[in-house]
Structure formats: C-alpha cells, structure tokens
Z-matrix of the N, CA and C atoms (Angstrom, degrees):
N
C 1 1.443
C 2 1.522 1 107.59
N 3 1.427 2 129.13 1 130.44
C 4 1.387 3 130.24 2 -178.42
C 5 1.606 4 94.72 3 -79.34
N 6 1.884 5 76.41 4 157.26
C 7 1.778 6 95.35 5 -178.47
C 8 1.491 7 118.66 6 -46.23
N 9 1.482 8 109.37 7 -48.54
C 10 1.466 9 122.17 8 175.78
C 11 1.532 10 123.89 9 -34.14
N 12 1.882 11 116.02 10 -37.51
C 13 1.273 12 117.80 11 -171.24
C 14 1.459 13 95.52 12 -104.29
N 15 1.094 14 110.80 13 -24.64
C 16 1.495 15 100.14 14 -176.66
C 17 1.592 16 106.74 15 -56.43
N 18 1.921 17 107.98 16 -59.68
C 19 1.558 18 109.41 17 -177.96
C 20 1.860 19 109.80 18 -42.97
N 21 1.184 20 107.42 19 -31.13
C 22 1.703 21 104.85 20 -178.28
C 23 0.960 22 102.36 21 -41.13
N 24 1.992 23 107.31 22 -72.90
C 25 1.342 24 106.55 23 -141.74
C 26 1.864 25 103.44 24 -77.60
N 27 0.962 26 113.93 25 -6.14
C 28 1.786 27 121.73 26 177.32
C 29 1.854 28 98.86 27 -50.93
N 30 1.814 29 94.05 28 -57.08
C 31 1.642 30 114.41 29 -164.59
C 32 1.786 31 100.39 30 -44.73
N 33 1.540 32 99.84 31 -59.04
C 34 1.381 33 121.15 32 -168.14
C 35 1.260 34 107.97 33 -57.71
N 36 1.224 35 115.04 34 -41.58
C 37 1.859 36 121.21 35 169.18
C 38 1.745 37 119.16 36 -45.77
N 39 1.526 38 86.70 37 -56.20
C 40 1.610 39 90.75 38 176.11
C 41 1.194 40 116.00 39 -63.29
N 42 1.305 41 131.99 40 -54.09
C 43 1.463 42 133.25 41 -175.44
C 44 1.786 43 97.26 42 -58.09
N 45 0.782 44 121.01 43 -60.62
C 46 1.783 45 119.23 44 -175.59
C 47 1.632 46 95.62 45 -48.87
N 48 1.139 47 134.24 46 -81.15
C 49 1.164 48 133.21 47 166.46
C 50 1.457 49 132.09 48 0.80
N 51 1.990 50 103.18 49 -64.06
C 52 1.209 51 97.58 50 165.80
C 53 1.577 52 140.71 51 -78.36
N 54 1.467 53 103.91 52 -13.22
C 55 1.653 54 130.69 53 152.06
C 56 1.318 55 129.31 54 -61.67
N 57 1.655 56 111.92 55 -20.46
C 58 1.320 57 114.47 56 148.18
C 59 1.028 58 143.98 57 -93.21
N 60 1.545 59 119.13 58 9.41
C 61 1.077 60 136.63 59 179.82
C 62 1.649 61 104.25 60 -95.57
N 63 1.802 62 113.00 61 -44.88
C 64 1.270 63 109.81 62 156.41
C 65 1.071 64 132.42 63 -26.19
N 66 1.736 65 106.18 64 -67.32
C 67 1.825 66 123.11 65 -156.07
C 68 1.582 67 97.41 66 -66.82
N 69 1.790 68 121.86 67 -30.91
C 70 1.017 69 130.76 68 -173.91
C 71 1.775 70 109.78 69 -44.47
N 72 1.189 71 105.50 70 -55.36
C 73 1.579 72 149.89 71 170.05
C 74 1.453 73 115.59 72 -41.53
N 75 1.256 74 95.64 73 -55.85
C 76 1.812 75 114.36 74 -174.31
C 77 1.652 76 84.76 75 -71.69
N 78 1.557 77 119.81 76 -85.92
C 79 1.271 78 132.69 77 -174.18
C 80 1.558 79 104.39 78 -22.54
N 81 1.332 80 117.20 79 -77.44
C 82 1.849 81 102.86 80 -176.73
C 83 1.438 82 117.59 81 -47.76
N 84 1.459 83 127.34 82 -39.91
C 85 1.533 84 119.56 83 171.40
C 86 1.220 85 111.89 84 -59.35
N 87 1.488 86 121.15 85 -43.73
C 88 1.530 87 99.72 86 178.71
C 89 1.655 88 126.31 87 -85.06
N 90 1.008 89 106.61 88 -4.50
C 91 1.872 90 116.19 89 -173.62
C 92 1.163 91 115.96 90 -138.78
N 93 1.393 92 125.17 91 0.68
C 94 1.460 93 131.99 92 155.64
C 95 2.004 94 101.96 93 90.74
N 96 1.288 95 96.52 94 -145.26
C 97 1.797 96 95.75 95 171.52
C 98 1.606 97 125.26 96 -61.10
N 99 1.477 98 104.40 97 -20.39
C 100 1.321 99 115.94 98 179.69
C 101 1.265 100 133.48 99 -105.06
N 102 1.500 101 107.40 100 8.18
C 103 1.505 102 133.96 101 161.78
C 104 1.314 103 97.95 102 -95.50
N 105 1.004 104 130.53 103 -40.89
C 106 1.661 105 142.45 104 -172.28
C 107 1.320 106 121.31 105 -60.81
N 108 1.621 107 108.02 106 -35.07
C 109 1.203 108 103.02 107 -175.13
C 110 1.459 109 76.60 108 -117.69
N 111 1.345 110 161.93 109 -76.34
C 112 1.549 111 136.86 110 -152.60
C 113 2.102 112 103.10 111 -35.04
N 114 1.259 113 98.06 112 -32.76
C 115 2.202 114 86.76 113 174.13
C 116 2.055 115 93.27 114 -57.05
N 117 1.412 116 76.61 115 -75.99
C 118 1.512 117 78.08 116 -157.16
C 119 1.704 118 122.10 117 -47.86
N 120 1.481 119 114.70 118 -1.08
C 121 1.585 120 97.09 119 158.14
C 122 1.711 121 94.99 120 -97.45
N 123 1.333 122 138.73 121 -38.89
C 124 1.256 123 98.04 122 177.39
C 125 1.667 124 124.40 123 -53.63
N 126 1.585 125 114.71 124 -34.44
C 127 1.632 126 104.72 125 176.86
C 128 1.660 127 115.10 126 -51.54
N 129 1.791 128 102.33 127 -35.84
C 130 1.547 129 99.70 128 -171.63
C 131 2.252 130 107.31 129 -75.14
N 132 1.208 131 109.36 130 1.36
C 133 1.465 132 94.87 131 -164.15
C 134 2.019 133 92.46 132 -121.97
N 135 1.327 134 107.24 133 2.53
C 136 1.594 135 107.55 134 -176.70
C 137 1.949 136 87.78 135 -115.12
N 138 1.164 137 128.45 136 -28.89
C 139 1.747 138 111.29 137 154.29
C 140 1.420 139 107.55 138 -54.64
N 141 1.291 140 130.93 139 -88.88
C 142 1.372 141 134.73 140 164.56
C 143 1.432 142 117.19 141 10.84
N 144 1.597 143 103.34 142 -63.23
C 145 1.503 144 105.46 143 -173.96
C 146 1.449 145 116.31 144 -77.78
N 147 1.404 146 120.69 145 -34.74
C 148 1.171 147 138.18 146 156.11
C 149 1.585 148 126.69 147 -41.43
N 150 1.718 149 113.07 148 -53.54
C 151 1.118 150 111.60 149 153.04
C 152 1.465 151 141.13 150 -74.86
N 153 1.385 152 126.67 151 2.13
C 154 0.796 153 155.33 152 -175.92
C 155 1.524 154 102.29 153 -92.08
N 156 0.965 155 122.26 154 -36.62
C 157 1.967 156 128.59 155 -174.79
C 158 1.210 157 106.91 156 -82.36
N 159 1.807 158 118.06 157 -49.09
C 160 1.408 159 112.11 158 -173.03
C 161 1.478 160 95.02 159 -71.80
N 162 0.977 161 130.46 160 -54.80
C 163 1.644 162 135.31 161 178.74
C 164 1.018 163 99.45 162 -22.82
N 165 1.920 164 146.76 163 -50.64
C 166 1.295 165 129.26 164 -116.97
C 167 1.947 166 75.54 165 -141.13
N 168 0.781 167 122.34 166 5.82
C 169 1.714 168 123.20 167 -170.27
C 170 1.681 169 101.36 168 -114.37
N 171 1.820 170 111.43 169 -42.31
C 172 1.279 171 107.95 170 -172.48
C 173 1.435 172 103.50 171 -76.60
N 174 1.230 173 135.18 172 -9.22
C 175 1.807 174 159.27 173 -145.26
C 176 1.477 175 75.67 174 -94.66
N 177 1.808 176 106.52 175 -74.01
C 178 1.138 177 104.93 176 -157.36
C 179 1.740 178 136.00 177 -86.28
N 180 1.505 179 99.54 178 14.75
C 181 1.556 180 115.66 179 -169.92
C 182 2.081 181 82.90 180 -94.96
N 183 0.735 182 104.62 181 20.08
C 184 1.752 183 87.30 182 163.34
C 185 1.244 184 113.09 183 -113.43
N 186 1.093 185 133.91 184 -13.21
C 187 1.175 186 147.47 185 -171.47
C 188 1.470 187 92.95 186 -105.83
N 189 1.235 188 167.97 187 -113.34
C 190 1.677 189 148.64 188 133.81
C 191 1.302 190 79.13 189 -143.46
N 192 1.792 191 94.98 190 -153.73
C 193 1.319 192 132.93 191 -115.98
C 194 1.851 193 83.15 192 -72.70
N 195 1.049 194 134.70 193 -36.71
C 196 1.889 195 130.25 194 -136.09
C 197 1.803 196 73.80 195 -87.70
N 198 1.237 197 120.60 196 -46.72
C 199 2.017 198 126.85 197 -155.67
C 200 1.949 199 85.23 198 -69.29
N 201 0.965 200 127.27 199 -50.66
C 202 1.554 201 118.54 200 176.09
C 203 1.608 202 121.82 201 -47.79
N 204 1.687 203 93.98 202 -45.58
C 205 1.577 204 103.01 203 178.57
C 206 1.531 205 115.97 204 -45.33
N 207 1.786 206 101.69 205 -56.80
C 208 1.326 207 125.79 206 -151.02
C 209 1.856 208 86.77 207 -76.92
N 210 1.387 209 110.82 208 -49.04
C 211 1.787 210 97.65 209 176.90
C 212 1.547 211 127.83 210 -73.72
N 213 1.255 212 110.25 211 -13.40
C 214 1.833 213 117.46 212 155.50
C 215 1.159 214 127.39 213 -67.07
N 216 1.519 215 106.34 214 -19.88
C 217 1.640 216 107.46 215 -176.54
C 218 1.083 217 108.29 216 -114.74
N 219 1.691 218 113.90 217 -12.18
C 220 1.896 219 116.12 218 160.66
C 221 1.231 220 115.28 219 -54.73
N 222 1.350 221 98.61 220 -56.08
C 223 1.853 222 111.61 221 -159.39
C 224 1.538 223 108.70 222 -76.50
N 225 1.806 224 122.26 223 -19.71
C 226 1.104 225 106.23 224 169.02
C 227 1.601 226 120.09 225 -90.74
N 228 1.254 227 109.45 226 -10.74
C 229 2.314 228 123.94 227 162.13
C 230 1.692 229 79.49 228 -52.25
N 231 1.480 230 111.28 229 -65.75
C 232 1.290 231 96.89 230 -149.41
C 233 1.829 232 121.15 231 -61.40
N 234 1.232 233 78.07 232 -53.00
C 235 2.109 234 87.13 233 165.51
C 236 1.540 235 130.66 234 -46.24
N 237 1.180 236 88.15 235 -35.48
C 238 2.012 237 89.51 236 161.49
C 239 1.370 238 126.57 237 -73.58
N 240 1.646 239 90.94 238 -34.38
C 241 1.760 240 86.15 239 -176.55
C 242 1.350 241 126.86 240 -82.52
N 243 1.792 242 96.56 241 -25.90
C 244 1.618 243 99.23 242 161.72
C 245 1.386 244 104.20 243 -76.02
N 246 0.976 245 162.73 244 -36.12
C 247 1.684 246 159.16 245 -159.55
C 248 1.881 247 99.30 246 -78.68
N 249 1.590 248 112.15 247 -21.80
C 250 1.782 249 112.17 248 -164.49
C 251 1.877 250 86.51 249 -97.14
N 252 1.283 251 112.58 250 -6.02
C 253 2.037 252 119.04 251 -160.65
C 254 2.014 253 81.51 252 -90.63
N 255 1.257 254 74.56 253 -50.88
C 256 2.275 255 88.70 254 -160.06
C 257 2.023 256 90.36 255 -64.60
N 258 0.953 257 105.63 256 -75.08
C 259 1.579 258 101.96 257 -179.21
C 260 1.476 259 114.92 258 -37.93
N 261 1.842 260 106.90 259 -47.84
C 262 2.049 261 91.03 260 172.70
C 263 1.286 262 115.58 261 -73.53
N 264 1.660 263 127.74 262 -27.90
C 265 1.500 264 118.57 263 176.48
C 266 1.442 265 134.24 264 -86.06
N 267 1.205 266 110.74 265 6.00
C 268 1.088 267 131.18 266 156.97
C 269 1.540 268 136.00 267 -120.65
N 270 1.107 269 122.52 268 29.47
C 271 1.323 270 125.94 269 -165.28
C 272 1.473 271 111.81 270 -97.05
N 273 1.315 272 116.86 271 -11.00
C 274 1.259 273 120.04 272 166.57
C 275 1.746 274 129.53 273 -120.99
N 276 1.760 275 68.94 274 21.16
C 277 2.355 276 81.29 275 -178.70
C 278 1.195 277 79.30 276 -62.19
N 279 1.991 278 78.16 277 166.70
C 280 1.676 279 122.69 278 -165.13
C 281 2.299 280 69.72 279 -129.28
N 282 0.600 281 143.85 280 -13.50
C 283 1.317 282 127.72 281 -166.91
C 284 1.869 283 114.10 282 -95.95
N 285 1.141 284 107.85 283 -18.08
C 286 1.511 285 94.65 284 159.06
C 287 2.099 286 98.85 285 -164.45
N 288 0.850 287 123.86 286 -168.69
C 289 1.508 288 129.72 287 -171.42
C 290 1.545 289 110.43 288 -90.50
N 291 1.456 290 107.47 289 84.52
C 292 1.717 291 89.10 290 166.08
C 293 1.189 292 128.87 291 -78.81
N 294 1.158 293 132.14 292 35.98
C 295 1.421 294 121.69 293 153.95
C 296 1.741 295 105.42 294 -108.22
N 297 0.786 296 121.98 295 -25.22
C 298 1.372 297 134.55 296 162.44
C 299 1.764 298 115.38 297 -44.09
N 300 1.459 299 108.54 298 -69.91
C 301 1.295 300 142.61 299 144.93
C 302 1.742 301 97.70 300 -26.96
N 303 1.085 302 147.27 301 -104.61
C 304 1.320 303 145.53 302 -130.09
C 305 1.693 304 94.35 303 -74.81
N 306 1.503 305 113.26 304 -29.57
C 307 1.514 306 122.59 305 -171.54
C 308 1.527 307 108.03 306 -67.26
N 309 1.698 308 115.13 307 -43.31
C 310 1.126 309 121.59 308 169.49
C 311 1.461 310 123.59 309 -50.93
N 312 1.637 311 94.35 310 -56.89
C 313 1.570 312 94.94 311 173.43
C 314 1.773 313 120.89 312 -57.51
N 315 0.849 314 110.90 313 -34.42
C 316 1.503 315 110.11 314 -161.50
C 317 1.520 316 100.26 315 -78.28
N 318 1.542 317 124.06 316 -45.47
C 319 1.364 318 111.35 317 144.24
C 320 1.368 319 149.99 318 -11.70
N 321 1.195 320 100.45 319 -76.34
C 322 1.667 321 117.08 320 167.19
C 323 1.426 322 101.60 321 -55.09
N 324 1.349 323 123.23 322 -66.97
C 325 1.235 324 112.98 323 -163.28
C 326 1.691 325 124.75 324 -58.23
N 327 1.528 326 95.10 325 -11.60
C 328 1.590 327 104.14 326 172.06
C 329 1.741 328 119.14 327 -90.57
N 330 1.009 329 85.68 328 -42.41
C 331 1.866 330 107.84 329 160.72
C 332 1.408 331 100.33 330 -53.64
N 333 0.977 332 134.90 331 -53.63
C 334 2.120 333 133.95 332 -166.02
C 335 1.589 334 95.61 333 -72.84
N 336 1.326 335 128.47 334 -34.72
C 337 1.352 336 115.06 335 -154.69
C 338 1.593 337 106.45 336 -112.32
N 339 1.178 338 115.04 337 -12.42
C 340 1.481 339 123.87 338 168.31
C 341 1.368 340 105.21 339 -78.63
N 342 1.540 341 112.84 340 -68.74
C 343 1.831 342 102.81 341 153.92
C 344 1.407 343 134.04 342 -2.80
N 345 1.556 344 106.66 343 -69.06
C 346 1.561 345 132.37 344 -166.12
C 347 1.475 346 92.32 345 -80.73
N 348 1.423 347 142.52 346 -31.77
C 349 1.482 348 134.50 347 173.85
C 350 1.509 349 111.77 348 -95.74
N 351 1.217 350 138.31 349 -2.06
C 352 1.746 351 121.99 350 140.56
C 353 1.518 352 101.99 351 -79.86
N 354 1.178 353 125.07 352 -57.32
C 355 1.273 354 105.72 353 -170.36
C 356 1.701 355 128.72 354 -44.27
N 357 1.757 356 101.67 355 -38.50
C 358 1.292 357 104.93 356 -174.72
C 359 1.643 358 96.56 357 -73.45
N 360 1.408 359 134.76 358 -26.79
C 361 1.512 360 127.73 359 -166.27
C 362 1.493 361 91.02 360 -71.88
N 363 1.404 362 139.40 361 -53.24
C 364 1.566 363 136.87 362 178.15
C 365 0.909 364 129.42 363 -82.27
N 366 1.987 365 105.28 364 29.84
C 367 1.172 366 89.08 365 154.46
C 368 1.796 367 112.85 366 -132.79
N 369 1.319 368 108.64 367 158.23
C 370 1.307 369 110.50 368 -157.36
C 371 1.725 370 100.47 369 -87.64
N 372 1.557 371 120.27 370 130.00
C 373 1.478 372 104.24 371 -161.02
C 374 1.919 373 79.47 372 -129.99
N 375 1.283 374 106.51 373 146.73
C 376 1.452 375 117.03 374 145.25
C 377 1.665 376 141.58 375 -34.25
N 378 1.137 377 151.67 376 51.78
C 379 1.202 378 114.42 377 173.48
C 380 1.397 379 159.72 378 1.71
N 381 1.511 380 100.64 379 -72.28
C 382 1.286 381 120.34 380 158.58
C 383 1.243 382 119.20 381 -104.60
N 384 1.580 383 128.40 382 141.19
C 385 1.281 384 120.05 383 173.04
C 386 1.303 385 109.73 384 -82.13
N 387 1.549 386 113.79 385 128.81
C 388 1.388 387 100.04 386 -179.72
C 389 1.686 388 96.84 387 -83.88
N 390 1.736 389 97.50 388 166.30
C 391 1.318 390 124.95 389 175.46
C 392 1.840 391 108.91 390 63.74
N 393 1.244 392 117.89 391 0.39
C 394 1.223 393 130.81 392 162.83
C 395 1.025 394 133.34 393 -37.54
N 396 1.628 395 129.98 394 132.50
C 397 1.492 396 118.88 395 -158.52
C 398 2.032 397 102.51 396 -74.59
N 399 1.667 398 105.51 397 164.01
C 400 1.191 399 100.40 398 -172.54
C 401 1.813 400 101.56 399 -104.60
C-alpha cells in the first residue's frame, strides 16, 4: 500500500476514533451502562472491520490494482455478513443496548468513509508512475 493511502486511512482512523469516543459518551447518557457498553462493542467490532480491510488491501496492493479490487469487495461480503450474524444474535440481549450498538456502528462507519473521501479528494495522486517498470 503506498504512503499516500496509508496516511489516509491513519487520518480517517483518528477522526473515527475521536467520534467514538463521543458516541461512547452520547450512548452512556442516553442508556446508562448498557448504552455504554453496546457503543463500545460496536467501536470494538467497526476497528476490527476496519483493521481487517487495510490488512487485506495492503496484502493485496502487491499483486496490483484487480488483487485490491477482488480483496475490497471480499472483506466488505465478509463484513456484512458477520455484522447481519452480530445484529441477528444479539438483537434481543439483555447485556448491553442494541440499538445503541447498531447506531454506533453505523455512525462510525459513516464518519470513517466520509473521512477517507475528503481526504482522498485532497489529495494530489500520480497517474503514472514515473520511471516505473514496464
């Protein structure tokens, strides 16, 4: 993965980060200990998924551009279906707030990718690599 996307997704980390520390915040005022902790497993299972992408993107930027495609569109099949497993097996815990929980997530995950699309619009990228092998 070039330096350029890496610094993105760092940027996008932090800003998600500090929005989860919010929702964390928001969530216990409105639902007490069990709003509190339904945020904080969505914060702990939307890092996960998050780290899990750059993991499986920087894997696949050696192989180029088609091996990125095919692992961006793996890991997000895969992220829904575990996120549709976690949303049906928990949708009626008594152990923390899933609506709280799914609210958090869907947050962040909008917060990470709005992030990651100004950053990628400001930033100035190459076309061609110069001096690049043929």
């Amino acid at each position: 993965m070039s330096a350029q996307i890496a610094s993105m997704a760092r940027r996008s980390a932090l800003v998600t980060a500090a929005v989860a520390v919010v929702m964390v915040v928001i969530s216990a005022l409105a639902g007490g200990d069990k709003g509190a902790i339904g945020a904080g497993v969505a914060v702990a299972v939307v890092a996960a998924f998050f780290g899990l992408s750059v993991v499986a993107l920087a894997w696949a930027a050696k192989a180029g551009a088609q091996a990125m495609m095919l692992a961006g569109l793996g890991t997000y099949v895969f992220k829904i279906l575990v996120l549709l497993f976690l949303v049906g097996r928990y949708q009626n815990s008594t152990e923390f707030n899933a609506w709280l929980f799914g609210l958090t997530a869907i947050v962040l995950v909008l917060v990470y990718d709005i992030a990651l699309a100004v950053s990628f619009s400001r930033t100035k990228m190459l076309y061609v690599e110069p001096d690049g092998e043929r």
